[in-house]
N, C-alpha and C positions, 0 to 999 in steps of 0.2 A: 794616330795614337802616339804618347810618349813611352818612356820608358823610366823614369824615375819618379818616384810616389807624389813627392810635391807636386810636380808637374802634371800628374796623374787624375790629380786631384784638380786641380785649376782647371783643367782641359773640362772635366767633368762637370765644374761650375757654368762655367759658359759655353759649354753645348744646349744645357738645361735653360738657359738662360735665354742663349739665342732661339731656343725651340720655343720660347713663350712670347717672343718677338713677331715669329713667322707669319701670323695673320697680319700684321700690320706691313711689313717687307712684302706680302704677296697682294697686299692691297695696292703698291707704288706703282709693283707692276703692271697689274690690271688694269689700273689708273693712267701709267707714264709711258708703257712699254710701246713702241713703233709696233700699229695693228696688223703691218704688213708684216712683220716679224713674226715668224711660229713660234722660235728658242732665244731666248737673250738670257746674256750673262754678266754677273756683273762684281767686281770686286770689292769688297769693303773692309777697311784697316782700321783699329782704333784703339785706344791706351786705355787701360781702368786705373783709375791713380790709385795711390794710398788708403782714399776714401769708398771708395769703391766704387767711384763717379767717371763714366766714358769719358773721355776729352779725347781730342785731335781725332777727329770720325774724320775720315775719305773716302770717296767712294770713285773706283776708275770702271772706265769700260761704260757709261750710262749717259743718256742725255743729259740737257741740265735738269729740266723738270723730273726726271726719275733720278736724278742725283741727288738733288734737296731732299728729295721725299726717303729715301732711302737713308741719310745723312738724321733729317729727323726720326724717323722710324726706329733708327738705329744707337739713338742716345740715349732710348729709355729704356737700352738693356740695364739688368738689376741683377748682379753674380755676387756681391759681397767685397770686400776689400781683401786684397793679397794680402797673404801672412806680411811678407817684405817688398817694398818697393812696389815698382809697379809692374804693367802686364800688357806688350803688346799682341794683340790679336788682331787673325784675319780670314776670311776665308769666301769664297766665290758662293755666288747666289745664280742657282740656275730656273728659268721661268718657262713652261713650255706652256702655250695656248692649245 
């Protein structure tokens, strides 16, 4: 959580945002994740510009094939454009089998 209302507020956009993502992020994994793995974790970093358009998606900690997937999965979040500038976001994706 933040602590200042701008902020407050953004944070709230794209929780909402990424929680409407989830099926498709938990498909990557279903899909990409080592079956020998019970728990994989995985971190994803990415910019909403001015438009309110993802750019620069990363994703560490994942194969390549669950990297792309999660890379794509990941670019069709949809939060709105920042009042000002833009908006680094990021946050770990955890998967249990």
């Amino acid at each position: 959580e933040t602590s200042h209302p701008t902020a407050d507020r953004i944070y709230a956009k794209v929780r909402r945002a990424t929680e409407r993502i989830r099926p498709q992020l938990t498909g990557c994994f279903a899909q990409h994740a080592p079956a020998a793995s019970a728990d994989s974790v995985a971190r994803v970093e990415l910019t909403i510009d001015e438009t309110g358009r993802v750019r620069d998606t990363r994703v560490h900690g994942a194969s390549s094939p669950l990297e792309a997937c999660l890379v794509q999965a990941s670019r069709k979040l949809v939060s709105g454009a920042p009042d000002t500038g833009t908006v680094k976001v990021a946050w770990n994706l955890r998967y249990r089998r």
